[in-house]
C-alpha positions in Angstrom: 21.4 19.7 -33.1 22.9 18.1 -30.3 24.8 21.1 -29.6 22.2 23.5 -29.9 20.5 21.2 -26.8 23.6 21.6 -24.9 24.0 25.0 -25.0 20.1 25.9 -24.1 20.7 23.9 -21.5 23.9 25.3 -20.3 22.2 28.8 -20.4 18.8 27.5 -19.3 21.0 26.1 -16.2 21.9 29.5 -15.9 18.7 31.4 -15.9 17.4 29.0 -13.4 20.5 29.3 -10.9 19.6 32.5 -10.9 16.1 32.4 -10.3 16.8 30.5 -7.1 19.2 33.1 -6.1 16.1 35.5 -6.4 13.7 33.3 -4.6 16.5 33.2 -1.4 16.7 37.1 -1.7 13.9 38.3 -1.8 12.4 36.1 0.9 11.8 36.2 4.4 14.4 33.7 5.6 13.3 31.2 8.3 15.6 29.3 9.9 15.3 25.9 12.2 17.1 26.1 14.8 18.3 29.3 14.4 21.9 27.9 14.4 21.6 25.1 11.8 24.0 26.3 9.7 26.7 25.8 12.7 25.4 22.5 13.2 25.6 22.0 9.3 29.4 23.1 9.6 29.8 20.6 12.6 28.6 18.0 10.5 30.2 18.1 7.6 31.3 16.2 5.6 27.7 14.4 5.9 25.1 13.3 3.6 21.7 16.1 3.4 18.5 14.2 2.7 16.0 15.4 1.5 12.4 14.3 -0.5 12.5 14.2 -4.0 10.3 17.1 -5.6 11.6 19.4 -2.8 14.9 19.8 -3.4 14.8 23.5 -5.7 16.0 26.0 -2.5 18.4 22.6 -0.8 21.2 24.7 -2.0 20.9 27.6 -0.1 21.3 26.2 2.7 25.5 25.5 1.5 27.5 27.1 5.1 30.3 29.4 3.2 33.4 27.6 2.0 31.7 24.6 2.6 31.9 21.7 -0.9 29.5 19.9 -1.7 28.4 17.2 -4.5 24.9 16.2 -5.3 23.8 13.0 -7.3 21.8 13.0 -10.3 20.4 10.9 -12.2 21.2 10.3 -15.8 18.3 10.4 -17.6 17.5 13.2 -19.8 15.1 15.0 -17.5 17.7 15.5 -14.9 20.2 17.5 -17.3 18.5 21.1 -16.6 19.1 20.2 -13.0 22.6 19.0 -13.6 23.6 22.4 -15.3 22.1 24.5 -12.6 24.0 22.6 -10.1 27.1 23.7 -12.3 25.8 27.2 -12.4 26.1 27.0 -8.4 29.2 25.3 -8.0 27.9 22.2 -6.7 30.0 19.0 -8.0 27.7 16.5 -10.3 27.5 12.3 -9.1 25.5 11.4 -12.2 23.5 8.3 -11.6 20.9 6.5 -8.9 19.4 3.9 -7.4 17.6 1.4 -8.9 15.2 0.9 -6.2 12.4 -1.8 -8.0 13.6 -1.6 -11.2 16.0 -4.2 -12.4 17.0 -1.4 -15.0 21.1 -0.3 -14.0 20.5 3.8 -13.6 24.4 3.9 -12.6 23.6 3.5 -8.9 26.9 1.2 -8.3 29.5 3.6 -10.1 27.3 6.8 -7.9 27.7 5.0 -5.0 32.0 4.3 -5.4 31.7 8.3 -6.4 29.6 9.4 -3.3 31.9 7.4 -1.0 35.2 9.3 -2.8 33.8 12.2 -2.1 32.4 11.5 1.2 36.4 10.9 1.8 37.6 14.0 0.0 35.8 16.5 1.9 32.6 16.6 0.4 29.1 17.4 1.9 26.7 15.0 -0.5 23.0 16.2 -1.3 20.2 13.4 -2.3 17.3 12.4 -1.9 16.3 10.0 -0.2 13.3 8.5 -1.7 14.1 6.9 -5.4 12.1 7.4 -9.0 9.4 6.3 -9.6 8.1 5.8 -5.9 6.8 5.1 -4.1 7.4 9.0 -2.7 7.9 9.5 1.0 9.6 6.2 1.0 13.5 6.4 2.4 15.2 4.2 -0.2 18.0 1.6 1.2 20.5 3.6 -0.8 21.0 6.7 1.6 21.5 4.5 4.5 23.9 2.6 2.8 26.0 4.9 1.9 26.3 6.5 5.6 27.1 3.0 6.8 29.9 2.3 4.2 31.1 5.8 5.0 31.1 6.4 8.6 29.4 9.8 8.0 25.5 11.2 9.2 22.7 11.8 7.4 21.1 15.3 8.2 17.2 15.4 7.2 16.6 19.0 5.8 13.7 20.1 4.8 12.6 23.8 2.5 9.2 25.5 2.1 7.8 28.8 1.0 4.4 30.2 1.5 4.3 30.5 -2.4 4.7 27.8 -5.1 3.8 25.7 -7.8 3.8 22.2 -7.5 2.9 19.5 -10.3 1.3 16.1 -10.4 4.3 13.9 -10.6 5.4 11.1 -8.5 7.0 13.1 -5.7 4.6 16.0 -6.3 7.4 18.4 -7.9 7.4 21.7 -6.4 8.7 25.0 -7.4 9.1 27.6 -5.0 8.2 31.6 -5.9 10.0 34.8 -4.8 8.7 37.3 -2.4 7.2 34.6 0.1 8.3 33.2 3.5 11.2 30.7 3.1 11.7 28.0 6.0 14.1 25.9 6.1 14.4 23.1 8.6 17.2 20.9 9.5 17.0 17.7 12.1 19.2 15.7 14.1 22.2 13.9 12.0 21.5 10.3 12.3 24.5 8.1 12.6 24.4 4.2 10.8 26.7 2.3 12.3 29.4 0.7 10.7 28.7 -2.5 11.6 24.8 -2.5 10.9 22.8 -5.9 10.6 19.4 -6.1 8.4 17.3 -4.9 10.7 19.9 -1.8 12.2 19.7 -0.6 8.9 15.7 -1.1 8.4 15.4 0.8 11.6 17.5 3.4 10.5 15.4 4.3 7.3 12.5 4.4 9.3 14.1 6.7 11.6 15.5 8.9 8.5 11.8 8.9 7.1 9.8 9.4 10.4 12.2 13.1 10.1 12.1 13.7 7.0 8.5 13.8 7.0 8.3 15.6 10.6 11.0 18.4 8.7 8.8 18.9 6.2 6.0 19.6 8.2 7.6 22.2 10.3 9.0 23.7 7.1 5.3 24.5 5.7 4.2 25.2 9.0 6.4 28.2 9.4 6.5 29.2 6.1 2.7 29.5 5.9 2.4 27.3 3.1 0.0 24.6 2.3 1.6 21.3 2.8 -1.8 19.8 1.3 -0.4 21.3 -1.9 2.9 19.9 -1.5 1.8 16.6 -0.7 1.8 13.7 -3.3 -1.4 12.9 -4.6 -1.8 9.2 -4.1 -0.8 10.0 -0.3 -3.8 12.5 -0.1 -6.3 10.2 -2.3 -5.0 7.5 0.3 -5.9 9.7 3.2 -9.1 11.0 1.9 -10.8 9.5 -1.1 -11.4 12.8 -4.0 -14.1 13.4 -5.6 -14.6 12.3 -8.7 -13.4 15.0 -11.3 -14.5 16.3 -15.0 -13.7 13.1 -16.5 -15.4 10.5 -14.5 -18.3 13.0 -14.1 -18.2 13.1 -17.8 -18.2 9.3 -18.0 -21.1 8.8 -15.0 -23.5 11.3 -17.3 -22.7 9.6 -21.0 -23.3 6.1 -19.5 -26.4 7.5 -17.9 -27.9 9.3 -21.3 -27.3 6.2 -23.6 -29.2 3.7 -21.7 -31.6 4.0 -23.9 -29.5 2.6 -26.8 -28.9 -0.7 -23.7 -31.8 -2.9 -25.3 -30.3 -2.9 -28.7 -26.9 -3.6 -27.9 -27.9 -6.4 -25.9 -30.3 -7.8 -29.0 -27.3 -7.6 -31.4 -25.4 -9.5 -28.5 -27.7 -11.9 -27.9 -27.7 -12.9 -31.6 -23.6 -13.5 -31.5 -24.5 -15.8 -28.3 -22.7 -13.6 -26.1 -26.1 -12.7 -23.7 -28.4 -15.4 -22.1 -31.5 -13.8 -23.3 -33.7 -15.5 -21.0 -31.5 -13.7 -18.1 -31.4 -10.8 -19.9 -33.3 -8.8 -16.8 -29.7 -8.9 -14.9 -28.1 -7.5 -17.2 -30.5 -4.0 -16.4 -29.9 -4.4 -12.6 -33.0 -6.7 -11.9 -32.8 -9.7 -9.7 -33.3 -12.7 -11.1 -33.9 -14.4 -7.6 -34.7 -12.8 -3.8 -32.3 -11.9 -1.5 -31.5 -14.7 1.2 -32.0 -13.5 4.7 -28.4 -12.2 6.6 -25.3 -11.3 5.0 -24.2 -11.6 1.3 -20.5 -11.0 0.5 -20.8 -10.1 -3.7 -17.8 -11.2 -5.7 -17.5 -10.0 -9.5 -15.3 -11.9 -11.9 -14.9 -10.8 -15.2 -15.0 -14.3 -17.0 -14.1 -18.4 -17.1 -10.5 -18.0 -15.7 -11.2 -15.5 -12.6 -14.4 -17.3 -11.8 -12.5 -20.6 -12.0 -9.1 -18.7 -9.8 -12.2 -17.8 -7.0 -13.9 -20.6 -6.2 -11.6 -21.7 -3.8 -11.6 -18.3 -1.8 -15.6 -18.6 -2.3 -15.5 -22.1 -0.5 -13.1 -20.8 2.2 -15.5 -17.9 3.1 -18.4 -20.1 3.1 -16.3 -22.0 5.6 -14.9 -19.4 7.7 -18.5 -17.7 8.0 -22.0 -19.8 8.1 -23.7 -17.4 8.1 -22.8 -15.2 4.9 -24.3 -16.3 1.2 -22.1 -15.5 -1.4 -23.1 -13.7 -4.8 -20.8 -14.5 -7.7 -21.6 -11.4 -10.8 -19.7 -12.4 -14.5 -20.6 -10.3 -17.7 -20.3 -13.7 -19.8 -22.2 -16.7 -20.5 -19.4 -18.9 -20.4 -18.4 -18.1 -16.7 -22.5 -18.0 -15.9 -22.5 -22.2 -17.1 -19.0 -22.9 -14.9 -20.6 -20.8 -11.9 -23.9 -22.6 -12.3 -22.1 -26.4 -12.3 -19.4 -25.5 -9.6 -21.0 -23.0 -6.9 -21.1 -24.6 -3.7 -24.2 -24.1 -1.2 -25.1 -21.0 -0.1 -23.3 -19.5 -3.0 -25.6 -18.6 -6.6 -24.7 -16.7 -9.8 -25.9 -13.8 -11.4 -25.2 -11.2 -14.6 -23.3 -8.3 -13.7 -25.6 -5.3 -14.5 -24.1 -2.8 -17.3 -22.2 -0.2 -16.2 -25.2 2.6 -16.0 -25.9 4.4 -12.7 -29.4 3.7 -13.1 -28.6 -0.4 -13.0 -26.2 -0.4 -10.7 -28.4 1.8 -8.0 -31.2 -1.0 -9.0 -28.8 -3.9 -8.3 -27.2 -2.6 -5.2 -30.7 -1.8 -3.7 -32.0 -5.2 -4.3 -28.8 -7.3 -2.6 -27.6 -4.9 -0.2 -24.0 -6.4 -0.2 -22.1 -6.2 3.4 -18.9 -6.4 1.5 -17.9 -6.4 -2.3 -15.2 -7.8 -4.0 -14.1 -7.4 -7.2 -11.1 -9.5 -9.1 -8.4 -9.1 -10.7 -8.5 -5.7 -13.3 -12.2 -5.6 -14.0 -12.9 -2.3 -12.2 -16.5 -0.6 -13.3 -16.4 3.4 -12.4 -20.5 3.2 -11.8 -19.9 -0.4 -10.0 -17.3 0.6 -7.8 -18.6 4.4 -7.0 -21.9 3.1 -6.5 -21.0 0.7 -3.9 -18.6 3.0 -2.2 -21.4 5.9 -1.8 -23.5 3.1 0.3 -20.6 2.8 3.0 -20.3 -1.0 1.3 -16.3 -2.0 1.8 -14.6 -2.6 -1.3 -11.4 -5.4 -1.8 -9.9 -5.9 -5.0 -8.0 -9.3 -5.2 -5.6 -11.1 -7.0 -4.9 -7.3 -8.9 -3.2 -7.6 -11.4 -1.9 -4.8 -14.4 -0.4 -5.6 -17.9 2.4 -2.9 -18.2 0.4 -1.1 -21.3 -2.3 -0.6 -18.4 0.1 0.5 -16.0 1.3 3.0 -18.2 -2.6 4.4 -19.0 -3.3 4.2 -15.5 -0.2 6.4 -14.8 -1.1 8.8 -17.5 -5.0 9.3 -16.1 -4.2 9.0 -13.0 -6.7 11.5 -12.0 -9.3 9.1 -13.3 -7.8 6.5 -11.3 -7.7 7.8 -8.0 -11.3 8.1 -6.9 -12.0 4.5 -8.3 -8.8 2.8 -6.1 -8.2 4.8 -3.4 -11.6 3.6 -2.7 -10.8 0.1 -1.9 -10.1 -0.9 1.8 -7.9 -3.5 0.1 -6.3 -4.5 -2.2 -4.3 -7.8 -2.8 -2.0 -7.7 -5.9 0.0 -10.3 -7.3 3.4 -8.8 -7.4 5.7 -6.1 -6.5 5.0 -4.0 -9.6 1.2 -4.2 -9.6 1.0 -2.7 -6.1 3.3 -0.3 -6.6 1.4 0.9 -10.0 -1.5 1.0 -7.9 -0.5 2.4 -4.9 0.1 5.7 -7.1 -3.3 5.6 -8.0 -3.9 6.2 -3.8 -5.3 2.8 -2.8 -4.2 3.0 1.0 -4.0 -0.7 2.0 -2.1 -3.0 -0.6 -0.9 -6.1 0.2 1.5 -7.8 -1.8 -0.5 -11.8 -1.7 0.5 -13.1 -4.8 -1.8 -14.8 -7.6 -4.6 -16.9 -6.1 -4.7 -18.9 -9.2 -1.4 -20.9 -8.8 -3.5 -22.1 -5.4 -6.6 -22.7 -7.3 -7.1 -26.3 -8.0 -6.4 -27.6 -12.0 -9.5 -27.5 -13.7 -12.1 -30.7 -13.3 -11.7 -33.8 -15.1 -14.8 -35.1 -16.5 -13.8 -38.6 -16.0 -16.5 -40.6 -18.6 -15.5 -37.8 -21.2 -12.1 -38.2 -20.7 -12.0 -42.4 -21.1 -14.3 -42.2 -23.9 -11.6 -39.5 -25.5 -8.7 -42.2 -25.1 -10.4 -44.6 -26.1 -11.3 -42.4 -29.4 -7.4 -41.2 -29.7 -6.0 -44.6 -29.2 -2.2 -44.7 -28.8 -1.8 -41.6 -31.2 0.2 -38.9 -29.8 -1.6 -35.6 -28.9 -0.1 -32.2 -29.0 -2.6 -29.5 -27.0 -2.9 -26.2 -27.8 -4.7 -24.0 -24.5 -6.8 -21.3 -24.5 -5.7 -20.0 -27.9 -6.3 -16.5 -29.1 -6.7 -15.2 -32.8 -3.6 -15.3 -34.6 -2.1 -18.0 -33.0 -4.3 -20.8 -34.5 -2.6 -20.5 -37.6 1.3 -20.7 -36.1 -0.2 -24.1 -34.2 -1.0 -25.5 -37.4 2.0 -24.5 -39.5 3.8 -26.6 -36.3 0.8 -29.1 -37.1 2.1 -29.4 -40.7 6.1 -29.3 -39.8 5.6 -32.3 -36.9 2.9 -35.2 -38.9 5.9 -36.0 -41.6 8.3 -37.3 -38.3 5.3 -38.2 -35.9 3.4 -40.7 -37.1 -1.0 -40.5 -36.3 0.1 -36.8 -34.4 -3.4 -35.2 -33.3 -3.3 -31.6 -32.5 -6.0 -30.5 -30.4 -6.9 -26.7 -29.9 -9.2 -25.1 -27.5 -9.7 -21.4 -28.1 -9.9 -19.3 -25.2 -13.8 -18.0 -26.8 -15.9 -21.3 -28.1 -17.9 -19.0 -30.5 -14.6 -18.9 -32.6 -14.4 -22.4 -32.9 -16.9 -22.2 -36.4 -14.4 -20.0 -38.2 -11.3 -21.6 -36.8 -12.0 -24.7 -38.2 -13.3 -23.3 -41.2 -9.6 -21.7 -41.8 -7.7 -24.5 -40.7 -9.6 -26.4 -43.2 -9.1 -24.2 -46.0 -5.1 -25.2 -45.3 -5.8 -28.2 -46.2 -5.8 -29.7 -42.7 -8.4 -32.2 -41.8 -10.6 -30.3 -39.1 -13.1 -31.4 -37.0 -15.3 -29.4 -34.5 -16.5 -30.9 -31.4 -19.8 -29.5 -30.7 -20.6 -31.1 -34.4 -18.6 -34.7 -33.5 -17.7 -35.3 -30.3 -15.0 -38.1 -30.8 -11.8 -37.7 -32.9 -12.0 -39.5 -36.1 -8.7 -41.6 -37.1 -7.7 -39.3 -40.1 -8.4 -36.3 -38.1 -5.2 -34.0 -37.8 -6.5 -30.6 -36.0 -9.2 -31.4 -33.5 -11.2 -27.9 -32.4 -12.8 -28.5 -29.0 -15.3 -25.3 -29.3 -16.7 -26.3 -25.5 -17.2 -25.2 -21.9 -15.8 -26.0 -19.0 -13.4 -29.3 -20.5 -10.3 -28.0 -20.6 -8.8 -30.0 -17.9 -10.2 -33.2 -19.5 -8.3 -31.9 -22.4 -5.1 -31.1 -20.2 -5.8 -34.9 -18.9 -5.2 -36.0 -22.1 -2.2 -34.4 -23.4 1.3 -34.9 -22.4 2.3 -31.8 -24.0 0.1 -28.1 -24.1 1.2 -25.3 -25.6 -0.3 -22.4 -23.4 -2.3 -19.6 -25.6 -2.5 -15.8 -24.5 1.2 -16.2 -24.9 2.3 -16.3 -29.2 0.1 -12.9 -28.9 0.4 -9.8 -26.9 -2.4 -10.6 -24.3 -0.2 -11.9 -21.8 -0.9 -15.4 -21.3 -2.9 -17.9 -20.1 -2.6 -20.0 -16.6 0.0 -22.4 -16.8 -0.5 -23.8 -13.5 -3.4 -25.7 -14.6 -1.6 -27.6 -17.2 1.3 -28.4 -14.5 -1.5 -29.5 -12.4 -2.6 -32.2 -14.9 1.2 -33.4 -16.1 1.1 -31.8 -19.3 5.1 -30.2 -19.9 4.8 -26.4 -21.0 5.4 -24.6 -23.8 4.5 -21.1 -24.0 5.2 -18.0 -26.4 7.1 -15.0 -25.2 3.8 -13.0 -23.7 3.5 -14.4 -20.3 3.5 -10.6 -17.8 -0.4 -11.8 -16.8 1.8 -14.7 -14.9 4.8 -12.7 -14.3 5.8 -15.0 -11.5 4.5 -18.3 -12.2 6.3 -17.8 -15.4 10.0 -16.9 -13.8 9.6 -20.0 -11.4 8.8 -22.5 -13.9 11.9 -21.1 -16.1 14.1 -21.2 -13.3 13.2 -25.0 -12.4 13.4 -26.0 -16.0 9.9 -26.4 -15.7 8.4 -24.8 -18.8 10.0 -23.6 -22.8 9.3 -20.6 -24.4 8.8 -20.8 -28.1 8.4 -17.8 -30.7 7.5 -20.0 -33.9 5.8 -23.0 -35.6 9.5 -24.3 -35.8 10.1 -23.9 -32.0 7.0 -25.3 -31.5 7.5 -28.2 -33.3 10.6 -28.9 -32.4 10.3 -29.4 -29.1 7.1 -31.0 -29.3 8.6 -33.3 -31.2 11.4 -33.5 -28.8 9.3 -34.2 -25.5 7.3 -36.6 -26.9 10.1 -38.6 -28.2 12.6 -38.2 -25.2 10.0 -39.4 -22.5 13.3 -38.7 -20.3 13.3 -34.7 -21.3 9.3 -34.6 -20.1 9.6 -36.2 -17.2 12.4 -33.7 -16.1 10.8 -30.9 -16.9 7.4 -32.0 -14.9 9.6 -32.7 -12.1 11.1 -28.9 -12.8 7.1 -27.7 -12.9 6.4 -29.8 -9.5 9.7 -27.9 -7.9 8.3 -24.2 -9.2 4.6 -25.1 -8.2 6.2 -25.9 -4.7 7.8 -22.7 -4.9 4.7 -20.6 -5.5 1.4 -20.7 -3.3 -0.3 -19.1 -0.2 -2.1 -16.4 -2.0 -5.5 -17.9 -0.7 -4.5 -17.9 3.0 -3.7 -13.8 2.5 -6.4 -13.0 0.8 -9.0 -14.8 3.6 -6.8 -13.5 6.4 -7.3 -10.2 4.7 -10.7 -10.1 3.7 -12.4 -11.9 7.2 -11.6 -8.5 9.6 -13.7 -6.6 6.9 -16.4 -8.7 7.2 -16.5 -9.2 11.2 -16.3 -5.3 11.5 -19.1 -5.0 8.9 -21.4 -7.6 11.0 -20.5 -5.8 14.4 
């Protein structure tokens, strides 16, 4: 089999070789300057950049008697290209930068290659922008290798009037016969050998700035439409689209079933999960007036964004006195946190469903001079809505689990009208911005996660002395913000640590309250003595599991625990916020699922600051080791202080983003 692949590769090399031999021949050549192949010859050896995707015709441009090599990646996409190269008589440098992957592509071993043949007499073709993007973005690696070699880079770029191109990353295009063929070649651009930091930034700016004014020219005189050729998260960032078939298709299903709306919010209401005396909100109707002057509407999805926003709520009540701030969540549980923790001049309301007809209701009523929306909670009605009433959009603290990033990448087409319609966009890492960058949001700023800056959640200080007082000296083992199927790995740990810790008292607080009922109905079919705290608010002495189904405690809870296991984590959701246990002095433990705090994560690791544990007997373990070895956990709080020092100052680029928005909107 796998010589079968080799040898349709070999001959599909070939065929293609030969098809850009046709292309060049049959064409109307184009050539700037008219003598660029002497200056090619002059230059040589040097190092031809060009942008990935438009690299098919590069190797025409090869001067007679002139080598040259050309690097490749490995992967298995880049094999046809590798045997067409051989069909040519180009030499192969098989590998590539890394650029923000951590992921070795071979880029080292390329780069010793590229500088051998550099000194052997070799011209070296790349590109100069790396996969997976961002495109049009000179990578470090070109400019490295022309300081470590002493040789120029020559920008070259190739167009015909006729092609094909594709909706990849670099927008892939593929040039057609019996067209006008331009190509275009700039000045060689010389990195010194001695080049600082910034001699070398300056340089790939330089490269890109002609790389990009080379392909231009090149479409310009070929006749060809550079729109076309043009990745499309650089148009959408340009020039929002329009929305296409599927969000069209979306906009009209959402609009014909609102007449099924009243039932699904009865059968919700029942489960608890509606306030059915606010249940107007939920269809777009007010459920207060509008104050007079600006409102600036935030959405949060739920408890943990509403909690992660109330600080950048406060700072732009401060910053502006005369704004009122709406706060939308789609759950009851955020509603009662937003109703005991809104500061003046800020007040609460139900995020209408996701139907054109509510939305147009809602925005019509509150007339928003700016709208911001958290995190990953992006509505296609919401968001088009607001955008078709000139209304800025900002999306902060972004953030993407990689399973999204990959769906977002595959329908990207859905994607683009929704983010390239936000002004801004403040993500909380590298990754994030680049996935959404793609998606041709033209103003992304990498701020970090706003919750690390949020303050711990609040201590109810009467709850929390009647709690000790209730506990006594037992020791207390917290379980945060569980999610189903990690109840029952806490209590296996449960059962593992009470033979060796004497009175231990587990206490568990699931993420959603409502599943407190069957929780402790399982763990008590273990044979673990349960109690639920909306039916007993105080922990009985021969209590062992202690379920706190409420809302808006958890940092009592973290108050009273030296030790929390953070939930979100044993499961693939991603993990909770362990910042707020840090913030109340309880030592980490966390399962392997922590990419929703990617970076809070990696700092608390790297200061000893937090354990990851895969199993009721990691778990109990070091439980059982950190509240024994009061040594060990005051370490590791020290290592969580350290990493918590670390983080920070997403707040301050959010507000310093947000505020020109909303003194250009009251202008």
């Amino acid at each position: 089999m796998a010589e079968t692949k080799k040898t349709l590769l070999r001959y599909g090399g070939k065929a293609l070789a030969g098809f850009v031999r046709h292309v060049a021949s049959s064409s109307n050549i184009i050539n700037d300057p008219p003598d660029l192949a002497d200056r090619l010859i002059q230059a040589h050896p040097c190092i031809v950049g060009c942008w990935h995707g438009q690299f098919m015709m590069i190797s025409e441009l090869r001067p007679e008697n002139i080598k040259v090599a050309a690097m490749v990646a490995r992967h298995g996409d880049a094999e046809l290209i590798s045997e067409t190269l051989r069909a040519i008589d180009v030499e192969l440098i098989r590998g590539a930068g890394a650029g923000k992957r951590k992921r070795d592509r071979g880029g080292a071993a390329a780069l010793r290659a590229s500088l051998r043949a550099l000194a052997d007499g070799y011209s070296l073709v790349m590109t100069a922008d790396v996969p997976p993007g961002p495109a049009r973005v000179a990578g470090a690696g070109i400019v490295t290798i022309a300081r470590m070699s002493g040789r120029p880079i020559v920008p070259v770029a190739v167009s015909t009037k006729h092609f094909a191109s594709f909706d990849t990353w670099s927008r892939i295009t593929v040039n057609l016969p019996y067209s006008n063929l331009a190509f275009v070649v700039g000045d060689p651009i010389e990195v010194p050998r001695d080049a600082d930091a910034a001699t070398l930034e300056a340089k790939r700016l330089e490269l890109e700035a002609a790389l990009n004014t080379a392909t231009t020219k090149a479409y310009a005189l070929s006749g060809g439409d550079l729109h076309r050729a043009t990745p499309l998260d650089q148009l959408a960032a340009i020039s929002p689209p329009e929305p296409g078939l599927a969000l069209k298709t979306y906009r009209a299903a959402t609009s014909v079933l609102r007449p099924a709306v009243p039932l699904l919010l009865n059968v919700r209401g029942r489960q608890g999960k509606e306030d059915v005396s606010r249940r107007g909100e939920r269809l777009g109707f007010a459920g207060r007036p509008r104050p007079a002057g600006q409102v600036v509407w935030m959405h949060a999805a739920s408890v943990g964004e509403t909690n992660a926003i109330l600080p950048l709520i406060e700072g732009l009540l401060d910053a502006n006195p005369h704004i009122h701030v709406l706060l939308t969540t789609g759950t009851t549980t955020s509603a009662g946190v937003a109703g005991s923790r809104l500061p003046d001049r800020a007040f609460h309301q139900f995020v209408p469903l996701d139907i054109p007809q509510y939305v147009s209701r809602f925005l019509d009523h509150w007339k928003p001079a700016l709208s911001i929306f958290t995190e990953s909670d992006i509505w296609p009605n919401l968001v088009l809505g607001t955008a078709e009433r000139q209304i800025p959009l900002v999306l902060v603290n972004a953030r993407m689990s990689p399973r999204s990033i990959g769906r977002w990448r595959k329908f990207a087409k859905f994607g683009r009208p929704l983010f390239s319609r936000f002004a801004a966009v403040l993500a909380q890492n590298a990754q994030v911005a680049r996935a959404i960058k793609r998606l041709g949001a033209p103003n992304i700023i990498i701020a970090g996660n706003i919750k690390i800056d949020s303050p711990p959640p609040p201590v109810d200080h009467a709850v929390l002395a009647r709690l000790k007082s209730a506990v006594g000296a037992r020791p207390v083992f917290l379980a945060a913000s569980t999610h189903p199927g990690e109840d029952t790995v806490i209590a296996a740990a449960h059962t593992l640590m009470r033979s060796n810790i004497e009175g231990l008292l587990t206490i568990i607080v699931p993420r959603h309250p409502e599943r407190g009922g069957g929780l402790a109905a399982t763990l008590g079919g273990l044979g673990l003595k349960t109690q639920l705290r909306s039916k007993s608010p105080d922990p009985e002495p021969e209590t062992e599991i202690y379920v706190a189904d409420s809302i808006g405690e958890l940092g009592t809870f973290y108050a009273i625990a030296p030790v929390a296991l953070v939930g979100g984590s044993l499961v693939e959701h991603g993990g909770q916020n362990p910042i707020e246990a840090v913030g109340h002095g309880a030592c980490v433990l966390t399962g392997p699922f922590t990419h929703n705090f990617r970076e809070a994560y990696a700092a608390l690791f790297r200061e000893g600051g937090a354990i990851e544990v895969r199993s009721s007997d990691d778990i109990a373990r070091h439980v059982t080791m950190l509240l024994r070895d009061q040594i060990a956990a005051k370490r590791m709080r020290a290592g969580a202080e350290r990493a918590l020092q670390s983080l920070g100052g997403a707040l301050e680029k959010t507000l310093n983003a947000i505020q020109p928005l909303l003194e250009k909107k009251r202008m």
